[in-house]
Backbone bond lengths (Angstrom), bond angles and torsions (degrees), N, CA, C in turn:
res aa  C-N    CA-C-N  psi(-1)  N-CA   C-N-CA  omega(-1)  CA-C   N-CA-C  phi
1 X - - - 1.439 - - 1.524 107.88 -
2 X 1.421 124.66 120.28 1.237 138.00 161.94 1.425 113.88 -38.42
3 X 1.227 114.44 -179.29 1.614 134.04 153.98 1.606 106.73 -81.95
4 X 0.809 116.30 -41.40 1.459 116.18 -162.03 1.935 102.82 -75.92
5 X 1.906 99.60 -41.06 1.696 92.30 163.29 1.463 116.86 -56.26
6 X 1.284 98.21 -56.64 1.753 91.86 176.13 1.073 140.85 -64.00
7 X 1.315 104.17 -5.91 1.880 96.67 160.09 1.883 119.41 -80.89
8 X 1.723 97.34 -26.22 1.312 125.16 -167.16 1.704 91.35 -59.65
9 X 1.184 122.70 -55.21 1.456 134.52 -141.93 1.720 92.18 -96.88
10 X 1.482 106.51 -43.61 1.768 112.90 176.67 1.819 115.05 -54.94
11 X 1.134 101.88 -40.67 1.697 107.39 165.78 1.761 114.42 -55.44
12 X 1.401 87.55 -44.53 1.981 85.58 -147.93 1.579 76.96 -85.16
13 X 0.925 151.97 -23.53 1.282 165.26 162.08 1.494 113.45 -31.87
14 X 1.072 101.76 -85.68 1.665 122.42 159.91 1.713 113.31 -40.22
15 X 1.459 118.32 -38.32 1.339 106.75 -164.64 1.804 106.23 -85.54
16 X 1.380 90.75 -33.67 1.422 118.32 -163.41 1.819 116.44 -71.56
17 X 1.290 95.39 -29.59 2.007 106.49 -149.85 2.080 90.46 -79.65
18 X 1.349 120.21 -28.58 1.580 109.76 179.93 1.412 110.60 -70.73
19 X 1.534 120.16 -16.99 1.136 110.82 -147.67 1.835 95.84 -102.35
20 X 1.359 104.79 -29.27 1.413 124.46 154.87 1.514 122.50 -23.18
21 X 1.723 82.47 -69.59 1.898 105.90 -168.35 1.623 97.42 -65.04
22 X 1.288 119.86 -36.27 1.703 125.43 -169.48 1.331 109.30 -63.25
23 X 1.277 108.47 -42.14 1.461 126.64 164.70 1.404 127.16 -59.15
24 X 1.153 130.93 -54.86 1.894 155.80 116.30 1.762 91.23 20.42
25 X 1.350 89.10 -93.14 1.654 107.12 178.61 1.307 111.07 -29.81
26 X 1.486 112.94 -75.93 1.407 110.42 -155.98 1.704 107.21 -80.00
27 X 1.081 127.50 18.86 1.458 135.31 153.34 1.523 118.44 -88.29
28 X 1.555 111.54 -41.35 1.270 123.74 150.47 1.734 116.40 -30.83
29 X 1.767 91.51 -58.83 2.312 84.14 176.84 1.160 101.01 -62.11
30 X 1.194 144.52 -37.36 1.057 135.39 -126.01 2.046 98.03 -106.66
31 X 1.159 113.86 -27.00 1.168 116.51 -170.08 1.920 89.37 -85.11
32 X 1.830 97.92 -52.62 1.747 83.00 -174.10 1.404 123.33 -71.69
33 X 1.377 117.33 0.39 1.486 109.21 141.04 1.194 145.03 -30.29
34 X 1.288 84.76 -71.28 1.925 119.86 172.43 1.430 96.63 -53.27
35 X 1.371 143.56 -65.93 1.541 116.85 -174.90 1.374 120.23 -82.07
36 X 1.163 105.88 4.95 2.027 107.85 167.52 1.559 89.00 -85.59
37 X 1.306 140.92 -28.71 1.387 127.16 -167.41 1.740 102.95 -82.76
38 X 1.103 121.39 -47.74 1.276 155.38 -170.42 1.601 93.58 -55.66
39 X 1.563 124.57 -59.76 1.312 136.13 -140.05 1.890 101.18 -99.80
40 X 1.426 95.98 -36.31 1.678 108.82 -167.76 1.280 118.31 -127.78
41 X 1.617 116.71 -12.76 1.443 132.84 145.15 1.638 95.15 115.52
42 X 1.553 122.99 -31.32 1.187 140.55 -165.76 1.623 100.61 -75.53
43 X 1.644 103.81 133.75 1.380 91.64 161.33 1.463 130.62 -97.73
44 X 0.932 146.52 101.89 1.656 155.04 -146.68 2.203 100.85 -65.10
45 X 1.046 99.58 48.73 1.599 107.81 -176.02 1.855 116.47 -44.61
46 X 1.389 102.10 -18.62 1.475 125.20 170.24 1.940 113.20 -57.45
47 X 1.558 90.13 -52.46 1.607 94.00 174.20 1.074 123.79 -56.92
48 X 1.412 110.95 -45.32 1.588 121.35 -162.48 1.463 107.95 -64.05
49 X 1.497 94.74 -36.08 1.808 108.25 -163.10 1.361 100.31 -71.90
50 X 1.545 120.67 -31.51 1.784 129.09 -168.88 1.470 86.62 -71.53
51 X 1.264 117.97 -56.35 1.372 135.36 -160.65 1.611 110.03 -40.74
52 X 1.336 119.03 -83.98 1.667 139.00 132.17 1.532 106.16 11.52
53 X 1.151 115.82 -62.59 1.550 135.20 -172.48 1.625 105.28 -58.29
54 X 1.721 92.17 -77.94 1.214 98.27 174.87 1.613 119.63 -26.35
55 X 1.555 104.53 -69.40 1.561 119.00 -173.21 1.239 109.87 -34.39
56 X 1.782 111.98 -71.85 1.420 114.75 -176.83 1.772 121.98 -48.32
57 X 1.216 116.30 -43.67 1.849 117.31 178.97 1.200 98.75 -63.84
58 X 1.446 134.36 -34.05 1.535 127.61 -154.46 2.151 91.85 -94.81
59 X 0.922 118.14 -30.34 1.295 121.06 172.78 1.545 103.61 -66.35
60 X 1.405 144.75 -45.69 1.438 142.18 -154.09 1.182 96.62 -80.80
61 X 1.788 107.27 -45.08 1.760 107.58 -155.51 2.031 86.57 -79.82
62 X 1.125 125.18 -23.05 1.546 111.39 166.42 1.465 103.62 -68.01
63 X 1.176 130.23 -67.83 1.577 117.35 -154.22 1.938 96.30 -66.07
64 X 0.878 118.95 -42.57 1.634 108.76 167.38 1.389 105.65 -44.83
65 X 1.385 126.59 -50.23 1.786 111.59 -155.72 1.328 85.43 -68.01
66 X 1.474 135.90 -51.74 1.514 124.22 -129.80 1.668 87.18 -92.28
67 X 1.535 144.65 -25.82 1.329 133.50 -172.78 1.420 104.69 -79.03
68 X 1.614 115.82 -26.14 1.604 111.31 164.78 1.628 120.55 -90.61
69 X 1.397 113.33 16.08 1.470 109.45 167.74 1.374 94.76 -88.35
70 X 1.407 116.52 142.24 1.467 132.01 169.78 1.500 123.27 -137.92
71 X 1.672 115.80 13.89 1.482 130.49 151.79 1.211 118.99 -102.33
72 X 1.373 137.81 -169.74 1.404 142.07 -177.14 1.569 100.39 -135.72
73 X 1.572 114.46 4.50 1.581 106.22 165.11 1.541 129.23 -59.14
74 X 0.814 129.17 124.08 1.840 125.91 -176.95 1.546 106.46 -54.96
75 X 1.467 109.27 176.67 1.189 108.89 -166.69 1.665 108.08 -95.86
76 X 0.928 103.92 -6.78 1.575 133.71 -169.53 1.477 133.81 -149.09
77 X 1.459 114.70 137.38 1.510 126.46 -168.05 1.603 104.06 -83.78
78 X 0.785 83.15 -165.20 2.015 105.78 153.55 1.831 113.98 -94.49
79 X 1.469 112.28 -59.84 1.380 102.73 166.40 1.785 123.59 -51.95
80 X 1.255 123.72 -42.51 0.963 123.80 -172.73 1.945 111.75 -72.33
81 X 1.382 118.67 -15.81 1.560 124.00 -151.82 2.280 70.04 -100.46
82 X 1.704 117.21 -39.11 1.691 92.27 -170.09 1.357 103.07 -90.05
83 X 1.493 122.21 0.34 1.714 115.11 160.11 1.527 114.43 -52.97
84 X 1.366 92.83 -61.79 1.415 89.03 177.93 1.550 121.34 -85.86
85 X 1.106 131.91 -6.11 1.531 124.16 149.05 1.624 120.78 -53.94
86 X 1.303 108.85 -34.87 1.265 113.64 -167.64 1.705 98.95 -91.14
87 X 1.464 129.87 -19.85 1.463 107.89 -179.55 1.475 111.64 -81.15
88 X 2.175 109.70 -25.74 1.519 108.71 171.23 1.008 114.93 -43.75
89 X 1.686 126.19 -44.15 1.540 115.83 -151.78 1.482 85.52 -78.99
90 X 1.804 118.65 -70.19 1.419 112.80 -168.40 1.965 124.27 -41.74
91 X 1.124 113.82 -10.13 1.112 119.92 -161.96 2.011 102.05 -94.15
92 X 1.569 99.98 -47.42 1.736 125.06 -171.44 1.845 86.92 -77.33
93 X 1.213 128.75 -26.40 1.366 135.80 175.63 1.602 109.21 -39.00
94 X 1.922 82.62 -75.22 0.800 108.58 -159.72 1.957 136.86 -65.37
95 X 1.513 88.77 -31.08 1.188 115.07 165.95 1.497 132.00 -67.02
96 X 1.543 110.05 -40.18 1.391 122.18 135.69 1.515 138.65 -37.52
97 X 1.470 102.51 -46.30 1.608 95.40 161.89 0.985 120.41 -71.54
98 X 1.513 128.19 -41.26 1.503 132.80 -163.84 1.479 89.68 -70.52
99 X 1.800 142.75 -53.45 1.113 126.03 -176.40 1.673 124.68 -62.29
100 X 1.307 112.95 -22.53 1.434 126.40 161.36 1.361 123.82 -67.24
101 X 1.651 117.43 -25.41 1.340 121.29 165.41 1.243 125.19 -90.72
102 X 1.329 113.53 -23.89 1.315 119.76 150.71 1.342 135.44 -57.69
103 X 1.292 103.89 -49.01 1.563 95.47 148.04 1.419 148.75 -28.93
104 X 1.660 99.97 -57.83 1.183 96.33 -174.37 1.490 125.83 -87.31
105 X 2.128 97.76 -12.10 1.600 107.83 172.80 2.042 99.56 -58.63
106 X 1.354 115.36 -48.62 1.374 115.59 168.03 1.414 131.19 -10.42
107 X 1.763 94.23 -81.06 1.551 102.29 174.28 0.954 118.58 -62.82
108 X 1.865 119.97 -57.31 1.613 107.30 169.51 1.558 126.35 -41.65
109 X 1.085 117.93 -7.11 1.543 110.80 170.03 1.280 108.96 -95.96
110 X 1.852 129.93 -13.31 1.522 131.84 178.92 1.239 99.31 74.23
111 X 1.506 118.21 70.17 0.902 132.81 152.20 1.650 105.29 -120.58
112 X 1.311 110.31 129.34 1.417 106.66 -166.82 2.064 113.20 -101.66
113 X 1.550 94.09 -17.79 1.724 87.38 166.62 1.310 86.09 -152.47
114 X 1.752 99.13 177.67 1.562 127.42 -170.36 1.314 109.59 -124.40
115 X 1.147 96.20 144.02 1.675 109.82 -169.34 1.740 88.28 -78.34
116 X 1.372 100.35 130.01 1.907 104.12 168.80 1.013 122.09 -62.16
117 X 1.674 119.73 -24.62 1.374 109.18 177.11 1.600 123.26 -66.22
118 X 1.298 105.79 -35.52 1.904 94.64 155.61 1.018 135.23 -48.68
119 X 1.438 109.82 -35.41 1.375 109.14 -177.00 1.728 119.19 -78.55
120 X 0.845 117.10 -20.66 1.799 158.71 -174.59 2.202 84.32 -73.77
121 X 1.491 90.24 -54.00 2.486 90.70 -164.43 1.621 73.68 -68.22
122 X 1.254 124.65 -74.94 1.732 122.89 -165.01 1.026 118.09 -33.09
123 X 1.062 131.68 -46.12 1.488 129.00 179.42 1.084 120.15 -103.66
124 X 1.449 129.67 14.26 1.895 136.28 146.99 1.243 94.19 -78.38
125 X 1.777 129.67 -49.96 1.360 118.74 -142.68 1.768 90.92 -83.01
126 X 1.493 130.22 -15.56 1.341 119.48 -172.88 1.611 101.83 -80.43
127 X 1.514 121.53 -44.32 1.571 100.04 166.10 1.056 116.99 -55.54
128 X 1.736 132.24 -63.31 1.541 115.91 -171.28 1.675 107.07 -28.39
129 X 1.352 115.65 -61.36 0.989 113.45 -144.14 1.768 102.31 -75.09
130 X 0.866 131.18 -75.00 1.389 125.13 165.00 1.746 120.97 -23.21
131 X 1.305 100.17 -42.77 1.778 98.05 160.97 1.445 109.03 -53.38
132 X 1.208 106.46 -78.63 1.893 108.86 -161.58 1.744 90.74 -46.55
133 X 1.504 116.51 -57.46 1.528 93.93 -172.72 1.325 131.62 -55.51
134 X 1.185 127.00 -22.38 1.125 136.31 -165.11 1.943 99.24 -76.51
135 X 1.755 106.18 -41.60 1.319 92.77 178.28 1.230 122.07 -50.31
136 X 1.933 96.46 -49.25 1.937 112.03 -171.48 1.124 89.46 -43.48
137 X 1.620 137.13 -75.57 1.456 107.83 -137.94 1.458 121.10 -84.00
138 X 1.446 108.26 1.62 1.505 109.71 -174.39 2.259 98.63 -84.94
139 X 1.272 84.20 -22.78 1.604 80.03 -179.20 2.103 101.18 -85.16
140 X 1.196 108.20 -6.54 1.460 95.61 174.88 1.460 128.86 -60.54
């Protein structure tokens, strides 16, 4: 592959790859529908409709960003792509220990199982939190 392909393919690339993932997603509702229907007989018509939703706002606020981009600078460096490489690992690190130390404060107290719904707050609060960070540092 040339330079000249790769700029060709780096454009349509760039314009193309959100609209992909938006798409990605909302096949995602649409499939985990299908095994809540499949699994519990019910069809979860709530998802689809969030789902739908989702797709369409996340499509506008793309075709808005890209009709108000008016440079050809990327959205991202090299420093900025190992900022945020480096907070995944420290972040997926980190969360791992704290769930590994939690653990074992657990048993040492003789507690012999865990209610899932903690585990369910722990692992919403590790996306929030890695989401919002991930914006901060990409906007640094």
């Amino acid at each position: 592959m040339n330079v000249k392909d790769r700029k060709k393919w780096g454009a349509f690339l760039e314009k193309w790859t959100p609209f992909f993932i938006i798409i990605c997603t909302f096949m995602g509702a649409v499939l985990g529908s299908i095994l809540i229907y499949f699994i519990q007989g019910e069809f979860p018509s709530e998802v689809l409709t969030a789902g739908l939703i989702v797709a369409v706002i996340l499509t506008i606020i793309e075709v808005v960003k890209q009709k108000g981009k008016k440079d050809n600078l990327p959205e991202a460096d090299e420093r900025i792509i190992r900022n945020v490489f480096r907070f995944f690992a420290y972040a997926s690190h980190i969360s791992l220990a704290i769930l590994f130390i939690a653990l074992g404060v657990f048993t040492l107290l003789g507690n012999e199982s865990i209610s899932i719904f903690y585990l369910w707050i722990f692992f919403f609060s590790y996306i929030w939190i890695v989401g919002i960070g991930s914006l901060i540092i990409k906007r640094r």
